[in-house]
N, C-alpha and C positions, 0 to 999 in steps of 0.2 A: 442657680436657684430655680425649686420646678415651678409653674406656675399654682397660683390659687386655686386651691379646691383638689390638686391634683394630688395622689397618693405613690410615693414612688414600689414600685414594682405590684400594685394591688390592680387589681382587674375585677370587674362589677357585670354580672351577666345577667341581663333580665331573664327571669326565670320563665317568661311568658313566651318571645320571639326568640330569645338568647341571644339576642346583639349584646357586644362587651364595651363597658366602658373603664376610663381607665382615670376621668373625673367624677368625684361624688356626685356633688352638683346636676351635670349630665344625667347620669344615673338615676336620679332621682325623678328630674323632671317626665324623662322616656318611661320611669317604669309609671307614675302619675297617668297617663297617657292612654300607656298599650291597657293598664290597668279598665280605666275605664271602659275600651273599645272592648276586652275579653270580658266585663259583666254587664256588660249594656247589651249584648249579644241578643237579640230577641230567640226565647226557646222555642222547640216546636212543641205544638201542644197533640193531644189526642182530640179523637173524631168525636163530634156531639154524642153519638149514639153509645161507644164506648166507653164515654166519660161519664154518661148519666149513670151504666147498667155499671161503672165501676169493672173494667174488665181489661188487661193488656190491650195495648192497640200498640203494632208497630208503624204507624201515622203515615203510611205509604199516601201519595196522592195520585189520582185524584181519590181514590178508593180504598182504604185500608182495607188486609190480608181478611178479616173475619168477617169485614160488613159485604165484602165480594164473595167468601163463601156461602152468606148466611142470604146474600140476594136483595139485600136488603142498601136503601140511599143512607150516603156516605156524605156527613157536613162536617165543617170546620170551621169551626169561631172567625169571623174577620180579624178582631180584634178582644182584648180583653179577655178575662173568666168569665164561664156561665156564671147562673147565679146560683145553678145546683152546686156547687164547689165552695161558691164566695161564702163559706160562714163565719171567717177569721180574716179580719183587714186589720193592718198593721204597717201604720205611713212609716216613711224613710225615716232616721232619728235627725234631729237638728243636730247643729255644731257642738251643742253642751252635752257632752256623751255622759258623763255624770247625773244629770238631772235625773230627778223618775217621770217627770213629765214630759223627757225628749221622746217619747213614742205616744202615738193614741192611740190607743186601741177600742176600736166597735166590733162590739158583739152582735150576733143574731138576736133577737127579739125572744124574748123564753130559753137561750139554748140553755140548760141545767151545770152538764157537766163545764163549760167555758166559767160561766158565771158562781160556779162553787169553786173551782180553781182561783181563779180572781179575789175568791172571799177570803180563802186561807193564806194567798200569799200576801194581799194588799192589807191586810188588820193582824198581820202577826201577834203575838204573845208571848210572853219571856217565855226563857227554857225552864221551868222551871216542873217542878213534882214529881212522882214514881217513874213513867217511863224514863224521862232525862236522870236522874241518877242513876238506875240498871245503865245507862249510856255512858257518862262520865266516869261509874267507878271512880278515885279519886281527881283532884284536879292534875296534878302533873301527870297521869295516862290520859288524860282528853285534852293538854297543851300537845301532849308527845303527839298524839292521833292524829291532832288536827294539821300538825305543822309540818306530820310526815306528807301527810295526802296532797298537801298545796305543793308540797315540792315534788311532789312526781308529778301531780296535774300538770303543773305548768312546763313541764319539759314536753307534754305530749305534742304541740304546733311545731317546735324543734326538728322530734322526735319526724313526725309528717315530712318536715321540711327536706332534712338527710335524704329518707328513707331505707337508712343504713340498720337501723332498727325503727318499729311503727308503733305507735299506743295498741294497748291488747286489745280494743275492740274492732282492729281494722286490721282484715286477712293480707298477709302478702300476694293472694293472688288475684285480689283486687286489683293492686296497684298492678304487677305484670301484665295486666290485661290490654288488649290492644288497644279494648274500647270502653274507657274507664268514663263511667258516666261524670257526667255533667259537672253535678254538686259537688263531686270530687275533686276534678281536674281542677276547676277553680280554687276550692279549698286549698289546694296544692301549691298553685301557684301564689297564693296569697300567706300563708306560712313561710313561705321562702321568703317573701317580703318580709314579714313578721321576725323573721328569725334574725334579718341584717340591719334590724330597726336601732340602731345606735345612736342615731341622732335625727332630729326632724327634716334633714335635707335627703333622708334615705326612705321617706314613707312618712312618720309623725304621724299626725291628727287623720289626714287624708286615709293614710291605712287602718285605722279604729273605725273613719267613716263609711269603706268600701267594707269592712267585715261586718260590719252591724247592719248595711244595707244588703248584703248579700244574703246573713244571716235572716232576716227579715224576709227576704227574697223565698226564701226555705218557708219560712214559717206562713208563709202566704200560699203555695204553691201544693203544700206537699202529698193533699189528695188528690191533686190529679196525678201523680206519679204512681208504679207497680213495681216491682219485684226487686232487681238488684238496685235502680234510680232511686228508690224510698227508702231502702238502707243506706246508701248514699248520701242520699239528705240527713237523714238522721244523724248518721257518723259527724256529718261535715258542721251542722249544728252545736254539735255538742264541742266540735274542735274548736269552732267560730264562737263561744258562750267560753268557752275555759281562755283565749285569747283574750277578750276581752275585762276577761277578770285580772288575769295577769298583762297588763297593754305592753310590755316590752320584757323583752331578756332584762335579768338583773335587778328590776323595780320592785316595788311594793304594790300588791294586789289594788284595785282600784276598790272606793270606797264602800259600793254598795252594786251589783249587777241590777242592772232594768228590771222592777218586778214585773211590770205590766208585758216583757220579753218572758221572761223568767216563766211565768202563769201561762203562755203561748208554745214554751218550749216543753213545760210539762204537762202538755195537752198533748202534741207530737208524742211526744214520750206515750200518754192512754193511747194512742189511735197506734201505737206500733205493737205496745201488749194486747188490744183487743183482735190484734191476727193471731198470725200464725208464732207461738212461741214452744209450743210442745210440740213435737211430734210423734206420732202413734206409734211408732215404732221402739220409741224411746221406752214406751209401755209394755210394747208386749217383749223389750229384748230383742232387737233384732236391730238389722245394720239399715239405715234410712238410706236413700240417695245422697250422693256425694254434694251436688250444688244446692238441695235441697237445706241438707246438714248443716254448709258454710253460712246461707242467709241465715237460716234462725238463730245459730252461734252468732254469729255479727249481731245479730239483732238483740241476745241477750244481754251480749256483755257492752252493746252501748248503753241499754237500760241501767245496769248497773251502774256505767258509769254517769251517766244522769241523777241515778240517786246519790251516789256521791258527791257531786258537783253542787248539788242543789241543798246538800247537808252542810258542805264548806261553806257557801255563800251563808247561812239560815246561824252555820258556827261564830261564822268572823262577825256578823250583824247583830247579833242575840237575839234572834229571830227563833219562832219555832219550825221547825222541819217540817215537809211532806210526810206524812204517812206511807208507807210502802208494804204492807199489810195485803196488800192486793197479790204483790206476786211472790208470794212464799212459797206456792206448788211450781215453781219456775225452776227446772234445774239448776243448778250450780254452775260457773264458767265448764268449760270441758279441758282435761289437764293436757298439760304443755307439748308434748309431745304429739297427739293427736290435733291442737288449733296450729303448730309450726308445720305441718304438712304442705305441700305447697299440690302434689302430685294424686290423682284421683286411686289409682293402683295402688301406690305405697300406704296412701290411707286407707284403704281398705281392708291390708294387712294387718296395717293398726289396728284396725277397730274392731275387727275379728278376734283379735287378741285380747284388747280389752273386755269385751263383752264376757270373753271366757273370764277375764282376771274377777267381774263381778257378778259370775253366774249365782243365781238365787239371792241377790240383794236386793233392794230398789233404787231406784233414783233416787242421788244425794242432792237436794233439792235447796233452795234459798233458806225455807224455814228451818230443815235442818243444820242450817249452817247456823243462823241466829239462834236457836236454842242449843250449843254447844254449851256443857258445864263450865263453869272456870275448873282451873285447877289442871297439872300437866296431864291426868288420864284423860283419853278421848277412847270411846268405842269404833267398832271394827270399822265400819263404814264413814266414821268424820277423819281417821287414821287413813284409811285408805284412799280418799278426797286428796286431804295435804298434802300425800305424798305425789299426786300429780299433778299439784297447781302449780298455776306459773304466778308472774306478779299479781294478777289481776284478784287470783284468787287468795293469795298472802296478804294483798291489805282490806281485805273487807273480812 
């Protein structure tokens, strides 16, 4: 007879250190553990000077790389955030992850857009009038919609956890990277947890409280970060908000997501559309930079997926939606073939090709996706689109 707890021929690998265990139990407790000690991690943060003027710093000490070229003193926070930074605080969530009042959130004093976000999601209003019927069409196309999206949502933490295949807004060549930033690697590690979550002795409650607290973690943090570490966060956001809706493989979506998170995370969401989401080259026709290209791709199609996320939660609640009105001049995902590129050269090829395939058209952009006619004719350029979407671009 084996002993208690033990599972005959099953084997348990924290996905963090990758010690194997071969009891649940075990398992549980060690990944509880290493869990904490890998988010408790104190980050490194950037140089005063870099942080105020909002500018890369690769946080060398005693001296970062630009405040040494520029001749200029080089400080670093003891402790804590400046206060130029601190405009969003957002404590840890209590034990009741359900509640709306497990988060408090303090805003800046005046700040507009924080506090008109807060207004639209915390006093919702039924779905109801002209726009939401042009949305519903009838009722069993908007059960079918709704209930397709929630089931692809929630395979995306899965999806992360494998990496056999990834959710469409996160490049694979992210994840092959040596030096997969931060918000990610954790994300990573904490999916895999997510994914084995079968019973409360393999994660439970504990792992809803380290994803909302990391999440949180993000949503606290995420201007002092630049470049691929802000897509990063973003990405990992959005995986840590769709987890928590769905809290386990197999279950029933959880009853309502944190609005006062919710109102925090679609704030992130403005501060990554008011960068960089077009690039000029997309304008005049011509081939952009290669890493250049992948950020804002990454950065589109997490937006989208945001707006989606934030549509399901607003569907399942009878909530009214965000508006998203704002970025209709946002091009479209970019099709399948050209975001599955892993290699700078072969994409190049691609994209040279492409650009011929759509010599003298425009950019097929968000709005032009939303103003498609019903009915099976599509014109030349929403034809041309479909035929290179991949998933991401098929269900929106």
């Amino acid at each position: 007879m084996e002993p208690l707890g033990q599972v005959s021929g099953a084997s348990f690998t924290c996905p963090i250190c990758q010690k194997a265990f071969s009891i649940r139990s075990s398992f549980g407790r060690h990944s509880r553990q290493c869990l904490e000690r890998e988010i408790s991690r104190p980050r490194r943060r950037s140089c005063l000077q870099c942080s105020k003027r909002k500018l890369g710093c690769d946080r060398k000490h005693p001296t970062c790389s630009r405040c040494a070229s520029q001749g200029g003193a080089c400080e670093y926070a003891t402790s804590g955030r400046t206060s130029s930074t601190d405009r969003t605080r957002i404590t840890p969530p209590s034990s009741e992850l359900g509640r709306e009042d497990s988060v408090a959130t303090t805003l800046e004093a005046g700040d507009p857009v924080t506090s008109h976000a807060l207004s639209q999601v915390t006093k919702p209003s039924p779905c109801t009038g002209k726009v939401n019927q042009q949305l519903r069409g009838t009722q069993s196309q908007f059960d079918f919609a709704l209930t397709h999206l929630c089931r692809i949502f929630r395979t995306y933490p899965r999806m992360l956890a494998s990496c056999d295949r990834l959710p469409p807004f996160i490049h694979r060549s992210q994840i092959m990277s040596s030096n997969l930033p931060m918000p990610l690697s954790n994300c990573l590690a904490l999916c895999r947890m997510w994914a084995n979550n079968s019973s409360v002795e393999t994660g439970g409650d504990f792992l809803k409280v380290s994803m909302k607290t990391e999440l949180l973690r993000l949503l606290n943090e995420y201007r002092e970060y630049d470049g691929a570490t802000l897509v990063a966060a973003f990405q990992a956001a959005i995986i840590y908000a769709i987890a928590l809706l769905f809290p386990a493989p197999h279950q029933p979506p959880s009853r309502m997501f944190d609005l006062s998170t919710l109102a925090a995370l679609k704030e992130f969401g403005e501060y990554i559309r008011s960068g960089t989401v077009m690039m000029p080259e997309e304008v005049s026709h011509t081939r952009p930079p290669w890493q250049q290209w992948l950020q804002v791709s990454c950065k589109r199609r997490s937006l989208i997926c945001l707006y989606c996320f934030e549509w399901m939660n607003a569907m399942l609640n009878n909530f009214q939606s965000f508006p998203c009105t704002n970025a209709e001049y946002m091009p479209a995902p970019a099709g399948k073939v050209l975001w599955e590129i892993t290699a700078q050269e072969k994409w190049e090829v691609a994209y040279d090709r492409w650009l011929g395939r759509w010599a003298g058209l425009d950019v097929f952009t968000l709005g032009d996706l939303e103003n498609m006619m019903p009915g099976p004719t599509l014109d030349l350029r929403s034809e041309m689109w479909l035929e290179e979407a991949d998933e991401l671009g098929q269900k929106n």
